[in-house]
Residue, then its C-alpha position, 0 to 999 in steps of 0.5 A: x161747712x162754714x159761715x160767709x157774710x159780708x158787703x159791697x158799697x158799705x164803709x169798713x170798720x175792724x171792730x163791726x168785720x169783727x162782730x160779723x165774725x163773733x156771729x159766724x163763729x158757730x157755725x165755723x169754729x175752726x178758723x176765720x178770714x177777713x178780705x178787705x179792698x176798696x168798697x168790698x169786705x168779705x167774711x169767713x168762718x170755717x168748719x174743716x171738712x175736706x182739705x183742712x190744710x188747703x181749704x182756707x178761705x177768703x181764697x183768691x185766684x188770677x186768672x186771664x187778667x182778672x183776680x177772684x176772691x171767694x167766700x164759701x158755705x157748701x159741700x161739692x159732690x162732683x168736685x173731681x169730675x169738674x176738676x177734671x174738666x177745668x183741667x183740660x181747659x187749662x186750670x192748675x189747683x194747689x188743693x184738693x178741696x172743693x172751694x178752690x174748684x168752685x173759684x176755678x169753675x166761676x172763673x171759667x164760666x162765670x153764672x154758668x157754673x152753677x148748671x156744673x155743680x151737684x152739691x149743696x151750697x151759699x157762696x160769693x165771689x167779688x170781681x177785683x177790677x170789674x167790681x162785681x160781686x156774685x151771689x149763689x145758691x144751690x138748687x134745693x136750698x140746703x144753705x142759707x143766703x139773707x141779704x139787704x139792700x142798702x141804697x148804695x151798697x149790699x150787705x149777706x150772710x149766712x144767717x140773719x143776725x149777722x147782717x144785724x150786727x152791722x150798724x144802722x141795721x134795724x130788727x123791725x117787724x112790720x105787718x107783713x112780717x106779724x102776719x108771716x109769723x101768725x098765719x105760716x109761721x114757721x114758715x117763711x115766705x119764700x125769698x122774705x127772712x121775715x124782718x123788714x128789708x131783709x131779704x133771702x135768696x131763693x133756692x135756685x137763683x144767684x145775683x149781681x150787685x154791680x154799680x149800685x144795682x142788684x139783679x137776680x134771676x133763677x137758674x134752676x126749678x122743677x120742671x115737667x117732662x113725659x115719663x117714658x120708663x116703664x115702672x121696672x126700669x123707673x125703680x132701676x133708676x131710683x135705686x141709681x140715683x139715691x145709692x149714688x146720692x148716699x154715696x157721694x155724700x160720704x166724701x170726707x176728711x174727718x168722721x161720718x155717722x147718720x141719722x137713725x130713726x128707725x124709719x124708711x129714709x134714715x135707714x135707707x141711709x144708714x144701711x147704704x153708708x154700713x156697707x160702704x163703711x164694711x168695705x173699708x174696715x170701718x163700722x159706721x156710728x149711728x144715732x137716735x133720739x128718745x124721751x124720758x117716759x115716752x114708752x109710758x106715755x106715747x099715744x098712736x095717732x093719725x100722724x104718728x103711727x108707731x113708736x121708733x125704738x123697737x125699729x131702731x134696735x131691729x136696724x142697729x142689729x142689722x147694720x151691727x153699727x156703733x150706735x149712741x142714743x140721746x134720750x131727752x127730759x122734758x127739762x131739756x127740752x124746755x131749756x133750750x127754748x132760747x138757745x134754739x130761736x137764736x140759733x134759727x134767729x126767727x121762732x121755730x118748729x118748738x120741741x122739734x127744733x129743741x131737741x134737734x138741736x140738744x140731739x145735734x150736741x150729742x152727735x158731735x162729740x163722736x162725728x163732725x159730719x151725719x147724714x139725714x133723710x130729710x126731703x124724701x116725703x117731699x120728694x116720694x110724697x110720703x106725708x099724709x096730706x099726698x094721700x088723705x083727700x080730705x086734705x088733699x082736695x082743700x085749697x090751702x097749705x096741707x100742713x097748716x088746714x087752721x088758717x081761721x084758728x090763726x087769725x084769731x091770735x092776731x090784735x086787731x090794729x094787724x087787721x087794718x093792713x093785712x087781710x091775714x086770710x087772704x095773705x095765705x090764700x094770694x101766696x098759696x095760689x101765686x106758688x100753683x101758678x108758677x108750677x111746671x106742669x105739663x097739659x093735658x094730665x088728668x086732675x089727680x096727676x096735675x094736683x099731685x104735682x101741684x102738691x109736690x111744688x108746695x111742699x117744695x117750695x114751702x114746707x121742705x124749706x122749714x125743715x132744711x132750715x131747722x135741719x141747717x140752723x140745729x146742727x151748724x149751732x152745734x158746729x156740726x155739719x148734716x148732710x141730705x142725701x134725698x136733696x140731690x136735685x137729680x133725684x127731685x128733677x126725675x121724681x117730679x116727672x114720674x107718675x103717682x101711680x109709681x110713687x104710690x105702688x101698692x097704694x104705700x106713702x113711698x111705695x116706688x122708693x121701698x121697691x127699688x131699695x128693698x134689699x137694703x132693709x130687713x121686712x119689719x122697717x121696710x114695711x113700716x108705716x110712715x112715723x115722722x120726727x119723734x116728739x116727747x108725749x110726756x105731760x111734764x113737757x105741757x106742764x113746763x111750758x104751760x107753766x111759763x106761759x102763765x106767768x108770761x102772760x102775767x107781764x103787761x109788758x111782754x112783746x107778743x102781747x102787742x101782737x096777739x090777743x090775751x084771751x087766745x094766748x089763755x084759750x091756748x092753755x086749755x084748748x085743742x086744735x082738730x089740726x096741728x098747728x104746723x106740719x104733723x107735731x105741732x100740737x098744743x104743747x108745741x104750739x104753746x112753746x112756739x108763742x114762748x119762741x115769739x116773745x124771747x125772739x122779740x126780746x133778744x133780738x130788740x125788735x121794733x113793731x112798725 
């Protein structure tokens, strides 16, 4: 994986091309390149996965009369059989990575390509003598793409805080962007990187910027179709495409280890990747985290069940896996707060960006590339909120059902621009009116998919945005085996009643890849992400927010109200701010994530 950035229609300066790279250089730090011709500059930082010696980038090709530069962030799972293809049609490559495949395939069908590639990926690609840069992105939304427009010119980037490395480029928060931290936050709205005039390519959708104009369209979405298979021969076809999935995404040039958590999807995973490893003399390295205290101090819960450990050591025997465990103190939880909001550039998930992104510290120093289960309860409809009516029949966000709560934070001069509830309330009904959803479904099918296109477009794109940010800061690459959009595209036609066979979250994946687990983590009930329940983590960032709201000069307070920041310090929510673990402590970390963002980051209230 890599970093990319860079502008067209903007001046070039050695020194800024050079603080664009300085921001890069987490997320690729094992090489750099600079393009530079006429109006067009182009960025690269680079993590060596495959074909380190052939893979360098900016990489350049000629072909039929026009010349090819590329900039690429992504991983190819299909690079040999569109290889093949290209080389049918007359193309010779000098490697065997998958950036030069991309460059070969634009060149042949230009924004066509994309409906070629299974992958996932961010890349751009200028035009020498048509003076004409493309922007892509890949089907899922696994690799960041930010961009702003200029008058005369477009400036991108992997991450928001090289596009403010450039000069003239304010960090400005208008209402908008306060209610989006209030009301969603973590979440983002799809397409808005939260700073005024700074803007994200969509999943799904590539771009133009030619003659001063910039043009998008989206070239991929979930879209419904009747499901003809019977339930046996839908469960033959799951366990095809997640085995191939898993696979696929083992391709590498340098050590690969997985996630392991005990739960459904990373052991899934895990077991899948042990064989292969098996059948290469290889034992697979897996990985797990922990909390000081947590067997003294872990209470079940609605959203979280059952404690991870005695899961992970059932599966470590099964897999007989090199295993390495991360346990983390509250301290290090708390001291990473900020390293955290800079590596997501906006505030976060809290602990759970935290310790994902002290977990992704250890993981590196044993792999350079792990494999994750994110995506799967999106996908399979594993969350609560797919099964519990009282969420499930509320209109709203089922992972955010405060929205009230919310609003109550804000200062009222926000007030007087932005109906905050109804800001939630217009982009929750603008995301039901744009699903594909076949007529004529009964109304549990047509909420279930309803369902499926919120968490698809809002909630999977937080976790894939903590999951990129956490492990690329630590110059890790993490892949996503349930993001294969072949999985999501057949799911999505696929019947609840299958998804939810013997009424279990996931019931139609445990089926089809039932051999692959031992009975215990088979049939475990769905844990999400383990979080620390020790009351030191409370105290520690109750304690730092005391003595912020000692400072009449702290930012946030020019965002929200004092007394909600103190009610926050003794209070308790019936729902968690965000998702499953943003409770009250999280929640205090995340106003601690607002006001260090905007002080790091200087941003300006508008």
């Amino acid at each position: 994986m890599c970093a990319i950035a860079g502008f067209v229609g903007l001046s070039y300066d050695a020194q800024t091309a050079q603080k664009m790279l300085t921001t890069m250089q987490k997320r690729g730090p094992d090489d750099f390149g600079i393009f530079q011709a006429g109006e067009c500059c182009l960025l690269h930082t680079r993590l060596s996965i495959v074909d380190p010696a052939g893979g360098a980038q900016p990489m350049h090709l000629s072909w039929h009369g026009e010349t090819y530069t590329i900039v690429y962030n992504g991983e190819l799972y299909n690079t040999e059989e569109i290889r093949a293809v290209l080389q049918k049609l007359g193309h010779t490559f000098q490697s065997h990575s998958d950036t030069e495949v991309v460059l070969h395939a634009y060149a042949q069908w230009e924004e066509g390509c994309v409906d070629q590639f299974n992958g996932i990926f961010a890349f751009a690609v200028w035009e020498h003598k048509r003076k004409k840069l493309f922007l892509a992105r890949d089907r899922i939304g696994v690799k960041p793409l930010f961009y702003k427009k200029h008058s005369e010119g477009i400036l991108f980037a992997s991450e928001i805080k090289t596009i403010l490395t450039y000069p003239g480029v304010k960090a400005e928060l208008d209402a908008t962007g306060v209610t989006q931290i209030f009301m969603i936050g973590p979440g983002r709205v799809p397409g808005d990187g939260v700073l005024k005039g700074i803007c994200e390519l969509e999943p799904g959708c590539y771009g133009y910027f030619i003659n001063g104009k910039w043009n998008w369209r989206r070239y991929w979405k979930l879209r419904d179709r009747e499901h003809t298979e019977d339930f046996e021969e839908t469960a033959e076809y799951v366990r095809y495409l997640v085995t191939d999935a898993i696979q696929r995404q083992m391709v590498s040039d340098v050590p690969i280890g997985t996630f392991l958590s005990g739960g459904l999807d990373s052991s899934l995973i895990s077991s899948v990747c042990a064989k292969v490893c098996q059948q290469q003399g290889r034992v697979l390295p897996t990985f797990s985290v922990d909390y000081e205290n947590n067997d003294k101090y872990f209470v079940p819960g609605k959203f979280q069940p059952n404690s991870d450990n005695s899961y992970i050591r059932i599966m470590q025997n099964y897999l007989s896996s090199d295993h390495h465990w991360s346990v983390l103190t509250p301290e290090d939880l708390v001291n990473v707060l900020e390293q955290a909001t800079i590596a997501r550039d906006l505030p976060g998930m809290a602990d759970v960006d935290f310790s994902l992104l002290a977990f992704c510290k250890e993981i590196r120093k044993y792999v350079k590339v792990a494999l994750s289960g994110e995506c799967a309860d999106e996908i399979f409809g594993g969350y609560p909120w797919y099964r519990d009516p009282e969420v499930r029949t509320v209109d709203g966000f089922p992972w955010a059902q405060n929205t009230a709560e919310r609003a109550d934070f804000l200062n009222e001069r926000f007030l007087t621009s932005v109906n905050p509830i109804e800001f939630v309330k217009d982009h929750y009904n603008l995301t039901l009116s744009q699903c594909d959803i076949l007529p004529g479904i009964n109304t549990e099918e047509r909420r279930m998919k309803e369902m499926v296109n919120l968490n698809h477009r809002w909630f999977m794109q937080t976790l894939l945005d903590r999951k990129d940010r956490m492990s690329m800061f630590c110059g890790l690459e993490v892949r996503v085996p349930f993001c294969d959009y072949r999985i999501a595209e057949y799911l999505y036609g696929v019947p609840w009643a299958y998804k939810d066979y013997q009424g279990k979250e996931k019931g139609l994946l445990r089926y089809a890849m039932a051999d692959y687990l031992p009975p215990e983590v088979l049939h475990r009930k769905k844990s999400p992400y383990p979080k620390t329940y020790d009351p030191r983590y409370l105290q520690l960032v109750s304690q730092r927010l005391k003595a912020l709201l000692k400072k009449p000069d702290a930012p946030i307070l020019q965002l929200v109200k004092m007394e909600a920041l103190e009610n926050l310090l003794t209070g308790d929510f019936k729902w968690p701010w965000y998702g499953q673990l943003m409770k009250v402590p999280q929640t205090i970390a995340y106003m601690l994530q607002v006001n260090y963002w905007l002080e790091h980051y200087h941003i300006d209230i508008v």
